[in-house]
PAZAPA-4460 file (N, C-alpha, C; in steps of 0.05 Angstrom, whole numbers, plus 32768, in hexadecimal, padded with zeros to 4 digits):
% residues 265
    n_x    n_y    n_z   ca_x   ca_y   ca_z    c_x    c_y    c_z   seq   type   mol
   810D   8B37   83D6   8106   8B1A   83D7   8111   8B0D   83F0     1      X     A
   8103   8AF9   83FF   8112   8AEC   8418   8122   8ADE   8412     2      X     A
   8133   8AD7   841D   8145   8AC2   841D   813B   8AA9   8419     3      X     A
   8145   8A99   840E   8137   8A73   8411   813E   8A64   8425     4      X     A
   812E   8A54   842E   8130   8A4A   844C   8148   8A45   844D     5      X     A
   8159   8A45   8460   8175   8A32   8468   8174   8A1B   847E     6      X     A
   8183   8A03   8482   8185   89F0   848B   8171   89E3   848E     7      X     A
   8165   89DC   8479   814D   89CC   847F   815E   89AE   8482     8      X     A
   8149   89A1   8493   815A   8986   849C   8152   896A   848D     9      X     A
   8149   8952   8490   8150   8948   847D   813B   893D   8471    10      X     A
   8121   8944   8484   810A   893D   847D   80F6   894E   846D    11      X     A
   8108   8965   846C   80FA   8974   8456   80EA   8991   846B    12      X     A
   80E9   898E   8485   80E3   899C   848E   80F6   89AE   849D    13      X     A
   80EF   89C6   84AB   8101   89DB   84BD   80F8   89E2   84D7    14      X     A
   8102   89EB   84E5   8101   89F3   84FD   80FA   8A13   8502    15      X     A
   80E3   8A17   8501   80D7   8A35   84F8   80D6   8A43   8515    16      X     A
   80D2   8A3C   8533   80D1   8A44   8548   80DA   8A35   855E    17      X     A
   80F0   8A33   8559   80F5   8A25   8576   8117   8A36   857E    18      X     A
   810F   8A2F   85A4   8115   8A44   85B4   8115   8A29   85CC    19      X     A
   8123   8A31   85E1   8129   8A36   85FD   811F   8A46   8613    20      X     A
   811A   8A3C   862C   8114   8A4E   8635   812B   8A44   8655    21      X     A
   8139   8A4A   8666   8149   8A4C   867A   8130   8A49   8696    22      X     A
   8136   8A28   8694   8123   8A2A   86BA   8112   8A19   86B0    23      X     A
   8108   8A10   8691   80EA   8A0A   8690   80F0   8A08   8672    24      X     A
   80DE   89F5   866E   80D6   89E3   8657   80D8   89FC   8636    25      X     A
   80DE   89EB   8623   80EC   89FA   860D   80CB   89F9   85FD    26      X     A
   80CC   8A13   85ED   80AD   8A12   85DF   80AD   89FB   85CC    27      X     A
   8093   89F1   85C0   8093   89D9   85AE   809C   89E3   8599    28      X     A
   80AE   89DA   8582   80B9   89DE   856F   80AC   89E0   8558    29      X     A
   80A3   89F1   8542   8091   89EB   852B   80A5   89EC   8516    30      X     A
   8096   89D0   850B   80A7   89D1   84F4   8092   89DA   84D8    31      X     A
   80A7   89E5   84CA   8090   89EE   84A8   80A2   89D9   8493    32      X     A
   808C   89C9   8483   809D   89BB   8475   80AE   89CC   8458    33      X     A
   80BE   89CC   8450   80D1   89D3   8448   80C1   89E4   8424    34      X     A
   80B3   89CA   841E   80A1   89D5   8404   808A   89ED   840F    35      X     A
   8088   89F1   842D   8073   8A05   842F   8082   8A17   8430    36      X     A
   8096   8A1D   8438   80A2   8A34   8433   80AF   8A3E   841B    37      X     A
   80B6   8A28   840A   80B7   8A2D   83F0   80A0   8A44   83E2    38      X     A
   8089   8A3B   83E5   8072   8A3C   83DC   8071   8A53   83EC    39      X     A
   806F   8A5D   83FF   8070   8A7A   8409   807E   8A89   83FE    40      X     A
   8090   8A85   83FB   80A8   8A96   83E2   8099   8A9C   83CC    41      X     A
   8093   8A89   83C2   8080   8A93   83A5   8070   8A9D   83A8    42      X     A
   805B   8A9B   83BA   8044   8AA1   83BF   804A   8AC5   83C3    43      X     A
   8063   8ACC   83D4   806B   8AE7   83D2   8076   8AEF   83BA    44      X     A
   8078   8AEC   83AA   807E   8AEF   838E   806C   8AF3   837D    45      X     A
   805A   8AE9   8381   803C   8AEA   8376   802E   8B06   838A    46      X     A
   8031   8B09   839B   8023   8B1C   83A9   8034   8B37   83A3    47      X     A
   8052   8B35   83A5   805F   8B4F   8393   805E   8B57   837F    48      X     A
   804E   8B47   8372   804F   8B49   8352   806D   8B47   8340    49      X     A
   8082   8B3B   8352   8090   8B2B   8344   808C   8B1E   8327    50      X     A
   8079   8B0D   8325   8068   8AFB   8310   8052   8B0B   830C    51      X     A
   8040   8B11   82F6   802D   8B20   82F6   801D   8B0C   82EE    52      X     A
   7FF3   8B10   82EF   7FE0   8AF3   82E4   7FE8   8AF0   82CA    53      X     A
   7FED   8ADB   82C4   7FED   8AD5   82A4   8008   8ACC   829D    54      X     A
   801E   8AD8   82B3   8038   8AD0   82A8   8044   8ABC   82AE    55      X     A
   8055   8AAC   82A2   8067   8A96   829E   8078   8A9A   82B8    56      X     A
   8076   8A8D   82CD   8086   8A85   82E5   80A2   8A78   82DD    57      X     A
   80B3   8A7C   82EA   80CE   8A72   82E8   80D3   8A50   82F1    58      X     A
   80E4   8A3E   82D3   80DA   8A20   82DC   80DB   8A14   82FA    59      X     A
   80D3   8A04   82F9   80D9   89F4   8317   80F7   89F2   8317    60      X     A
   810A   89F0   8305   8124   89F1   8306   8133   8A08   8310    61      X     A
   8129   8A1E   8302   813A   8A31   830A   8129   8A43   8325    62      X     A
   8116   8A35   8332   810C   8A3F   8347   810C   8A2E   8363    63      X     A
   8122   8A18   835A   813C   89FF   836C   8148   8A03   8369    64      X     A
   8161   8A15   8354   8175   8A28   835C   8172   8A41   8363    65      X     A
   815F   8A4E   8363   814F   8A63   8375   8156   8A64   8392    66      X     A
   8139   8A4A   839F   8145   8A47   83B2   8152   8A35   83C6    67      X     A
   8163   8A30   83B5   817B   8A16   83BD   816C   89FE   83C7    68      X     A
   815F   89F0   83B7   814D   89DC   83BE   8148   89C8   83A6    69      X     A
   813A   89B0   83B1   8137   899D   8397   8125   89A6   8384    70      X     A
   8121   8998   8375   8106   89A1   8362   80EE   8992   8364    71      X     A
   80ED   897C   837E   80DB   896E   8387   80CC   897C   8394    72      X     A
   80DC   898F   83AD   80CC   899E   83BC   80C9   89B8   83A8    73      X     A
   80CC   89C6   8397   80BE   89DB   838B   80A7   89CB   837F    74      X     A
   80A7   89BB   8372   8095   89AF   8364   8081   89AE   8374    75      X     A
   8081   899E   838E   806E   8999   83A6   805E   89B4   83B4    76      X     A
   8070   89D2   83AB   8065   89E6   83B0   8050   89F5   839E    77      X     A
   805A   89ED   8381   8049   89F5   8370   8032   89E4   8367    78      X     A
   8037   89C4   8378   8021   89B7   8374   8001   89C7   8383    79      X     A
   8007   89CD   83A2   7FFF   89D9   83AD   7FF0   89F1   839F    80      X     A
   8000   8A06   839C   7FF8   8A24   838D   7FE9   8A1C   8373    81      X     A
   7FE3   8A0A   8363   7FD7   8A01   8350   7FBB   89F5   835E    82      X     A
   7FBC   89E2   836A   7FA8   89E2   8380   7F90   89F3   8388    83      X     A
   7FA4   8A08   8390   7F9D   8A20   83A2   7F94   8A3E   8383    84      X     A
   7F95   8A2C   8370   7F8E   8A41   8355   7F9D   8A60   8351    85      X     A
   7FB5   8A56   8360   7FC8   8A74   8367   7FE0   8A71   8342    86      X     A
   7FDA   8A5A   833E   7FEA   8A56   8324   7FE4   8A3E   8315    87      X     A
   7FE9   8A37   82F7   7FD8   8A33   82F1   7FF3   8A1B   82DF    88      X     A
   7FF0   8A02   82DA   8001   89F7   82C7   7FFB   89F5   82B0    89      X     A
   800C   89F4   8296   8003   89ED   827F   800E   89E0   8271    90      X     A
   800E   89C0   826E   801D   89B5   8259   8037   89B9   8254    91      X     A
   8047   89B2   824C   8062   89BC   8240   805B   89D8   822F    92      X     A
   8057   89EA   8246   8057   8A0F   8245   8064   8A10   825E    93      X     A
   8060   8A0A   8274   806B   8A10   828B   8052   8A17   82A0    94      X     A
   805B   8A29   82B5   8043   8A2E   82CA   803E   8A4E   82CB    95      X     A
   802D   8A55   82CA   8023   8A73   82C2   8017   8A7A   82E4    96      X     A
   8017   8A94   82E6   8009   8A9D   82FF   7FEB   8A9C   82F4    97      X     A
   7FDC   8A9B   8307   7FB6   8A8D   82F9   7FAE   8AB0   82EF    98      X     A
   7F9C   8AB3   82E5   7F8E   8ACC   82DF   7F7A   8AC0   82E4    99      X     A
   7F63   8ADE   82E3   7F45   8ADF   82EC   7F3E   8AE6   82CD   100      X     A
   7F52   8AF4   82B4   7F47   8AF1   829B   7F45   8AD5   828E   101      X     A
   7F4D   8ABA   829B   7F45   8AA3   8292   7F29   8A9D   828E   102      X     A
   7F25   8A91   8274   7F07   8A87   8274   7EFC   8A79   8288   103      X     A
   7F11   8A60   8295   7F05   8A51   82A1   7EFE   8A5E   82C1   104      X     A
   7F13   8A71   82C6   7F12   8A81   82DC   7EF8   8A89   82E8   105      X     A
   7EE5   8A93   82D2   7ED5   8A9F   82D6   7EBC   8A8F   82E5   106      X     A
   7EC4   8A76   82E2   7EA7   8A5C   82F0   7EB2   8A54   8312   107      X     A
   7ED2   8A67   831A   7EDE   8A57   8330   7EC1   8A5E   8344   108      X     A
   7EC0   8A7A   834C   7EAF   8A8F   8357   7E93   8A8B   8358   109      X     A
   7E91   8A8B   8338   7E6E   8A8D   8336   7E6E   8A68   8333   110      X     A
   7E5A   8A61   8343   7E52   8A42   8349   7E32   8A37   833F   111      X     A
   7E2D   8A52   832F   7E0D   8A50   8324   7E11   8A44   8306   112      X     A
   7E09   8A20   8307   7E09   8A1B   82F8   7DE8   8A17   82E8   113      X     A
   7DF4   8A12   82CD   7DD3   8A0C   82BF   7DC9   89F0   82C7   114      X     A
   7DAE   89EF   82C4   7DA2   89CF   82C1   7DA7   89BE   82AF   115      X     A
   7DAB   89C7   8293   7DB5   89BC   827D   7DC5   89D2   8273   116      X     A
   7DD0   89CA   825C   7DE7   89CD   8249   7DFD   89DB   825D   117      X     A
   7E11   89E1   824F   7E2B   89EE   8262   7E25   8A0C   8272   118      X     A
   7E3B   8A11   827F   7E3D   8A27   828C   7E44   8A3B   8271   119      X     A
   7E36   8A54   8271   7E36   8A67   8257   7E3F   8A8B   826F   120      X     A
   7E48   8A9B   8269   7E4C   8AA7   8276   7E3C   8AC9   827A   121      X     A
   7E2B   8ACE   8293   7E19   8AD6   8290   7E1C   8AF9   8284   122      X     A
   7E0D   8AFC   8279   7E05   8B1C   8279   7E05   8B2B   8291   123      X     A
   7E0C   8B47   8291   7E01   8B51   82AD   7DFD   8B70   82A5   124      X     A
   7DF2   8B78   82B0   7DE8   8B96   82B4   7DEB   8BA6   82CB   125      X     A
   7DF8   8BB4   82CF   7E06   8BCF   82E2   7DEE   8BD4   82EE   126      X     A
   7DDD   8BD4   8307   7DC9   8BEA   8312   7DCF   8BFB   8320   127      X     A
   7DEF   8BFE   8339   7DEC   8C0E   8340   7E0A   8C06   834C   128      X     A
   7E19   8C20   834A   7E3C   8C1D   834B   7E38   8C3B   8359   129      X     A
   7E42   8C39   836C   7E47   8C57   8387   7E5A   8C4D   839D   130      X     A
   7E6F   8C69   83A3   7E7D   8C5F   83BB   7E6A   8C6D   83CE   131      X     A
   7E6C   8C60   83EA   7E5C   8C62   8401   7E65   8C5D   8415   132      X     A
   7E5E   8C64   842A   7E70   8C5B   844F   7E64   8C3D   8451   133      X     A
   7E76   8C36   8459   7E70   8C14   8461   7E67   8C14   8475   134      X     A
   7E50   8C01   8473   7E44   8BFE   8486   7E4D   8BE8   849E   135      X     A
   7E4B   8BF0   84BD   7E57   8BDC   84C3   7E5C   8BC3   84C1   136      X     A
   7E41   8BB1   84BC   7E53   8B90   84B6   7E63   8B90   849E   137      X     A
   7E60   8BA4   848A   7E6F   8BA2   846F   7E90   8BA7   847C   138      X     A
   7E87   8BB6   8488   7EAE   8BC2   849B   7EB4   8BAE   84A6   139      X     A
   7EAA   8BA3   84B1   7EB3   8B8C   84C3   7EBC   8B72   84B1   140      X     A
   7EAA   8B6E   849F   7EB7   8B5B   8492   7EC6   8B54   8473   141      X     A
   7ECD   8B76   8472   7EE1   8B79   8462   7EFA   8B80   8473   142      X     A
   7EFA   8B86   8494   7F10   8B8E   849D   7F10   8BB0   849B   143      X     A
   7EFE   8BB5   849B   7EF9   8BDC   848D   7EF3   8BE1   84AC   144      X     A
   7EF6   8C01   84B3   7EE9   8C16   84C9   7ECF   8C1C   84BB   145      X     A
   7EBB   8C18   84CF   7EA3   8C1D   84C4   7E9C   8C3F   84B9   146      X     A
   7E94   8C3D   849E   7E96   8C55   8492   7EA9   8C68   847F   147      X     A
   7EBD   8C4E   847A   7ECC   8C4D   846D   7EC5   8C46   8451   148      X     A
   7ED3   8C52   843D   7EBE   8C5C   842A   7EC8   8C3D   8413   149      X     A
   7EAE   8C35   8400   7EAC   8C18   83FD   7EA1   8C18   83DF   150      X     A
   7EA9   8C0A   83CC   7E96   8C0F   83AF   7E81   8BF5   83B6   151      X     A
   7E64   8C06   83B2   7E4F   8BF5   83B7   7E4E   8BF0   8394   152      X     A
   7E42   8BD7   8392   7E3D   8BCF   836C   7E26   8BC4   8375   153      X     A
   7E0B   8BCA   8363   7DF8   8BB0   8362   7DEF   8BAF   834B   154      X     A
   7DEE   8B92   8339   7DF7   8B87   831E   7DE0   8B6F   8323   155      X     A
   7DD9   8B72   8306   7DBE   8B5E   82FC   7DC7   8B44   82E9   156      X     A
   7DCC   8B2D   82EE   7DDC   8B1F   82D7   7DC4   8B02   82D1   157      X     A
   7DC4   8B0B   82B3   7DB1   8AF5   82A9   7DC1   8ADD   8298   158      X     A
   7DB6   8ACD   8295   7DB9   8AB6   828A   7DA6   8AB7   8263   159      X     A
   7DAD   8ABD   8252   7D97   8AC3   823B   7D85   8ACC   823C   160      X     A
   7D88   8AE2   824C   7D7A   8AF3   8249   7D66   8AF2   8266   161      X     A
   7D68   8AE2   8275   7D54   8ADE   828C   7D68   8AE4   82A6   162      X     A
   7D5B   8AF7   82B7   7D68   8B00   82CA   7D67   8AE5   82DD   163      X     A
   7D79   8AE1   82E9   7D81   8AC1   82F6   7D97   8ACF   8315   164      X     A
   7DA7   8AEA   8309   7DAC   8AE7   832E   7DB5   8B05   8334   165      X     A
   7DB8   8B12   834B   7DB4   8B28   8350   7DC3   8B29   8367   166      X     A
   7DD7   8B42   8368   7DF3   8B3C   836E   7DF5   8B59   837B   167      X     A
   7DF7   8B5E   839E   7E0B   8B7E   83A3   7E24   8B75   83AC   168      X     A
   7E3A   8B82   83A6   7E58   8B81   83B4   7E5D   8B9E   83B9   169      X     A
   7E6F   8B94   83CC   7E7C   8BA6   83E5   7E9A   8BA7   83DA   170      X     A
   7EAB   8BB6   83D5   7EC6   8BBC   83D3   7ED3   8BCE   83DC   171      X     A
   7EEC   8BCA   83E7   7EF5   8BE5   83F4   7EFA   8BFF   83E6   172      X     A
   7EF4   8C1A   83EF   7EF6   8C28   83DE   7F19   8C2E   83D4   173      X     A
   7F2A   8C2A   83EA   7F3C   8C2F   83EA   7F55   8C1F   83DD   174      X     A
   7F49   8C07   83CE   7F53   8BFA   83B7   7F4E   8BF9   839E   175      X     A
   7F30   8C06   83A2   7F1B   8C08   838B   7F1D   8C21   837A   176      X     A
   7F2D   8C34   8382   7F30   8C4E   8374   7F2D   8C53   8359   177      X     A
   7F13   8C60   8352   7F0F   8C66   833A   7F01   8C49   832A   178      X     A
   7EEF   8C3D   8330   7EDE   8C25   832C   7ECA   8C32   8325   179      X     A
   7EBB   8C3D   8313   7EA7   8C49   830C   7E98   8C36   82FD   180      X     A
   7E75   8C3D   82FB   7E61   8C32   82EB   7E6C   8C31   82C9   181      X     A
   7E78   8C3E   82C6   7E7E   8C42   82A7   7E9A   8C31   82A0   182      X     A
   7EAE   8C2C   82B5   7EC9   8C1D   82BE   7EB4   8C03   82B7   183      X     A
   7EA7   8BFC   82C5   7E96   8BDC   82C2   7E92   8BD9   82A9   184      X     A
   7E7C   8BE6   829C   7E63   8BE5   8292   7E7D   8BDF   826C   185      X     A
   7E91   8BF0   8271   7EAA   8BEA   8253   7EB8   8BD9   825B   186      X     A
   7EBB   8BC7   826D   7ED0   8BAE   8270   7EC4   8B9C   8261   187      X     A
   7ED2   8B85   8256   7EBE   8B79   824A   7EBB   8B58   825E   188      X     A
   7ED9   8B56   826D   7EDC   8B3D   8272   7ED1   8B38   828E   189      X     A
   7EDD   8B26   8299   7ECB   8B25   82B9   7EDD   8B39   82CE   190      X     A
   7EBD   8B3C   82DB   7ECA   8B53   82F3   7EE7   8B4B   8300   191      X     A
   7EEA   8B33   8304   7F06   8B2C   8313   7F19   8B38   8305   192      X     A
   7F19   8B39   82EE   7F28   8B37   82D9   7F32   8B58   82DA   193      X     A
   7F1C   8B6B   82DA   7F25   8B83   82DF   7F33   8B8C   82FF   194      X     A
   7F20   8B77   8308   7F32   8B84   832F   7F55   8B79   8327   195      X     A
   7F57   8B60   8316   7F75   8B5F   8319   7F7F   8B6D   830B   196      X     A
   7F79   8B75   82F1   7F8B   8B86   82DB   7F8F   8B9C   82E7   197      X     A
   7F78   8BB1   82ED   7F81   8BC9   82F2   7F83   8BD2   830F   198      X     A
   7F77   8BC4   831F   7F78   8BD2   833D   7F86   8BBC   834A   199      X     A
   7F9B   8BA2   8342   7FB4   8B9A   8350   7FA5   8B84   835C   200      X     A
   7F87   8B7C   8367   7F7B   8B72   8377   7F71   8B4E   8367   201      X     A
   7F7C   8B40   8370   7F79   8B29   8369   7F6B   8B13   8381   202      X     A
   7F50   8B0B   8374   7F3D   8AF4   8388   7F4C   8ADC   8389   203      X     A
   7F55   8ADB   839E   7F6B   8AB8   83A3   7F53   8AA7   83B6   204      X     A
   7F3C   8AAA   83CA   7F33   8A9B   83CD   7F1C   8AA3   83E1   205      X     A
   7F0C   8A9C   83E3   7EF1   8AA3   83EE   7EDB   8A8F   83FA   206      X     A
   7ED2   8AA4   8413   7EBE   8A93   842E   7EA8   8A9D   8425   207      X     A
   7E93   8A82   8420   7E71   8A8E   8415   7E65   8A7D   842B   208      X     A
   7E4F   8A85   8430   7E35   8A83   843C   7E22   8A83   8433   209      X     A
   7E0D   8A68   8434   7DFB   8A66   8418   7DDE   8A63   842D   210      X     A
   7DC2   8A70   8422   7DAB   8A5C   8438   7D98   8A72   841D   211      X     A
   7D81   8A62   8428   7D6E   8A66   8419   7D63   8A7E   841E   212      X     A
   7D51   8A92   8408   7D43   8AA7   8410   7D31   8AA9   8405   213      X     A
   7D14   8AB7   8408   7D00   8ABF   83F9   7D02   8ADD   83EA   214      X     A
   7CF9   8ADA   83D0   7CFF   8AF7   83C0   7CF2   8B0E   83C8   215      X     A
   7CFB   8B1E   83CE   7CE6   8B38   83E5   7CE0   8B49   83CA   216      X     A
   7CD8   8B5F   83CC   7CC6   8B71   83B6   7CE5   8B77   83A3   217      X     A
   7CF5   8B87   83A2   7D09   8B8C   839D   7D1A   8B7E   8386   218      X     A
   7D27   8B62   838F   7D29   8B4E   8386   7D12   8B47   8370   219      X     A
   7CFC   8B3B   8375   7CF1   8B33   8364   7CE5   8B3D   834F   220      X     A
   7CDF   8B60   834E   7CE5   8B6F   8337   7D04   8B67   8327   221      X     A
   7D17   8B6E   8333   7D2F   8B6C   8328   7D2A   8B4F   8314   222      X     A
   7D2B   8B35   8320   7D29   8B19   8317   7D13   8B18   8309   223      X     A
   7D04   8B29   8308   7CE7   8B1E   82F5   7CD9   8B08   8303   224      X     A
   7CDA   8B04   8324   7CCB   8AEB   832B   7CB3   8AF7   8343   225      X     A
   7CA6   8AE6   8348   7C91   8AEA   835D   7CA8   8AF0   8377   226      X     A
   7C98   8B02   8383   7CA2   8B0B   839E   7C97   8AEE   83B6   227      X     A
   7CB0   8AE6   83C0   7CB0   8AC3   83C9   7CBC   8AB1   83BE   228      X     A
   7CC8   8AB7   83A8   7CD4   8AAB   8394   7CEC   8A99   83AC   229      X     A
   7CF0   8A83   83AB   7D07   8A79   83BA   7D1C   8A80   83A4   230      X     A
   7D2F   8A89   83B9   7D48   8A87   83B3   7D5B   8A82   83B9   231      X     A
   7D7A   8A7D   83AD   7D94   8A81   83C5   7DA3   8A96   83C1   232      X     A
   7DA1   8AA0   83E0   7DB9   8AAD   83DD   7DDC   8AAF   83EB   233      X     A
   7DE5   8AB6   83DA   7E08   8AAD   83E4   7E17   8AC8   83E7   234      X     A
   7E1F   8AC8   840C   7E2B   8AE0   8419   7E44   8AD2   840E   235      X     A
   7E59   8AE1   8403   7E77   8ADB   8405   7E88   8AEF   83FD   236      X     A
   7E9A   8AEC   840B   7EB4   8AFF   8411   7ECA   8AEA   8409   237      X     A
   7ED7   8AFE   83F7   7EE7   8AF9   83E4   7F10   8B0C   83EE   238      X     A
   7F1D   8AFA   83F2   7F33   8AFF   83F6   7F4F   8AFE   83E5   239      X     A
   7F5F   8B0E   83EB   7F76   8B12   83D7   7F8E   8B05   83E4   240      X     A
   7FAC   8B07   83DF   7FC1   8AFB   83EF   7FBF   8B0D   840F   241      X     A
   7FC7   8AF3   841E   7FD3   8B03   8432   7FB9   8B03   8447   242      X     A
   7FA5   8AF5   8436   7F88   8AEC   8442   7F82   8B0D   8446   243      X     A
   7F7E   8B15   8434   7F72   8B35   843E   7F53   8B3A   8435   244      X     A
   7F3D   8B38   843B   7F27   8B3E   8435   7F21   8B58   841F   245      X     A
   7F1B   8B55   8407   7F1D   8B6E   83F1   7EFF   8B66   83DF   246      X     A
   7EEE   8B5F   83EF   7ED6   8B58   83E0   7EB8   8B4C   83F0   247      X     A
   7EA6   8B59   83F8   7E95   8B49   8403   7E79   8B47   83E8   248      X     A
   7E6D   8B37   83E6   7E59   8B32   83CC   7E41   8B22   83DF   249      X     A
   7E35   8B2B   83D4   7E11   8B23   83D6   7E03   8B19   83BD   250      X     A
   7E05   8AFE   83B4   7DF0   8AF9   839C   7DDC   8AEB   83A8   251      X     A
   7DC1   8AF8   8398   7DAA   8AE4   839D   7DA4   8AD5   8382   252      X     A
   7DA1   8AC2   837E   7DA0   8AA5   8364   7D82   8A9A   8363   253      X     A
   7D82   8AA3   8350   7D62   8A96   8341   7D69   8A7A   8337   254      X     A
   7D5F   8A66   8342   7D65   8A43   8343   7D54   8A40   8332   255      X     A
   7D40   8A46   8320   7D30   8A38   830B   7D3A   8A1F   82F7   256      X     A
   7D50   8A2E   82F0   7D57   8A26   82D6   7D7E   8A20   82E1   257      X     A
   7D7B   8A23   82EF   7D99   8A20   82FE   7D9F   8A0E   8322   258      X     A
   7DB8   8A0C   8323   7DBB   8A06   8339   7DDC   8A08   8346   259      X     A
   7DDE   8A07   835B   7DF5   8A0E   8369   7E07   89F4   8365   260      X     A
   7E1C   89F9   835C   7E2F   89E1   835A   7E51   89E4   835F   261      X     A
   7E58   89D6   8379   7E67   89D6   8380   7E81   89BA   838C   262      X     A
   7E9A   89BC   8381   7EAF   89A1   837F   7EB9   89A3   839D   263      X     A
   7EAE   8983   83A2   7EC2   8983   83C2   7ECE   8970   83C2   264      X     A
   7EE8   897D   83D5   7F00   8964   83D3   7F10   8969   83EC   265      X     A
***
């Protein structure tokens, strides 16, 4: 574990790079305010698996005698990481690390909501789970050498019974070990839910790319719709701590009866 910051000064912030130079002007000084480094501390604690998803975090009290600090600025750190869906508060229970086996978890990701009544959580069907060489843009934007071997998945997920969106992901093979069609097809809960339990790999936050497409022959077998069918589809790559790329996904979304819904703040 690191040490906890020392001499922070009085504003709550520290002096993270500053230096001299002999002859010539001294570099600009950066300061990190005092709760971000707090919050880095945990944040590595969470990434050691210190705290595991699901478990009871240590109070704001005893994590200001931790690391010799108030409980204003931990508090201000875990306001943050709560934020940031890295942990989760609960009432007079305390603060838990977040899981991807949460119910509510499961709507952070998928943004396909219904036209009416609530979000219900969809069915899906396995079509095709193989490891394969990555193809270059897949390498590239998972951070992979091209040809580096990758679990391809492509999965059919309906809404009552009506196929509504159609989904390939890219994963590294080399985290993915032993992810088989039959590993899926007996889980019962959401995929996140298995990448964190058994293969260590937890979704903390993710870059999508959304634009319209027409349904080509392929697709619109799969969806049951006319080939032309508008659709959306959403490129996104999905990241773990440490900003490490461990997921690229392709869904295409049948809008009939649905629509894309997303909170900005």
């Amino acid at each position: 574990m690191n040490p906890a910051p020392s001499n922070p000064n009085s504003n709550g912030a520290t002096n993270t790079s500053a230096g001299s130079a002999v002859g010539g002007a001294a570099p600009s000084p950066t300061f990190s305010p005092l709760y971000q480094q707090i919050k880095a501390l945990i944040t590595q604690s969470l990434q050691s698996g210190e705290w595991k998803p699901g478990e009871l975090i240590p109070s704001e009290v005893e994590l200001a005698g931790r690391y010799k600090v108030s409980q204003g600025t931990v508090r201000k750190a875990i306001d943050e990481l709560a934020a940031e869906h890295l942990v989760v508060r609960r009432q007079g229970k305390g603060t838990f690390v977040a899981t991807h086996n949460e119910a509510r978890a499961h709507f952070r990701f998928l943004k396909l909501m219904p036209d009416e009544g609530v979000p219900q959580h969809f069915d899906h069907e396995y079509l095709e789970v193989k490891r394969i060489r990555a193809p270059a843009e897949v390498a590239r934007l998972l951070d992979l050498k091209s040809g580096d071997a990758v679990v391809y998945i492509k999965r059919l997920m309906s809404d009552g019974g009506a196929p509504t969106i159609l989904e390939e992901l890219w994963l590294p093979g080399q985290l993915f070990k032993g992810l088989t069609a039959e590993r899926l097809a007996e889980y019962k809960g959401p995929m996140y839910g298995l990448f964190e339990s058994e293969f260590g790999t937890r979704m903390i936050r993710a870059s999508e790319k959304i634009r319209a497409v027409a349904a080509d022959t392929p697709t619109a077998l799969a969806l049951k719709v006319p080939e032309g069918t508008p659709l959306l589809c959403a490129d996104r790559v999905s990241f773990t701590y440490g900003d490490k790329a461990v997921e690229l996904r392709r869904g295409l979304y049948l809008t009939t009866k649905h629509h894309y819904q997303n909170e900005l703040s």
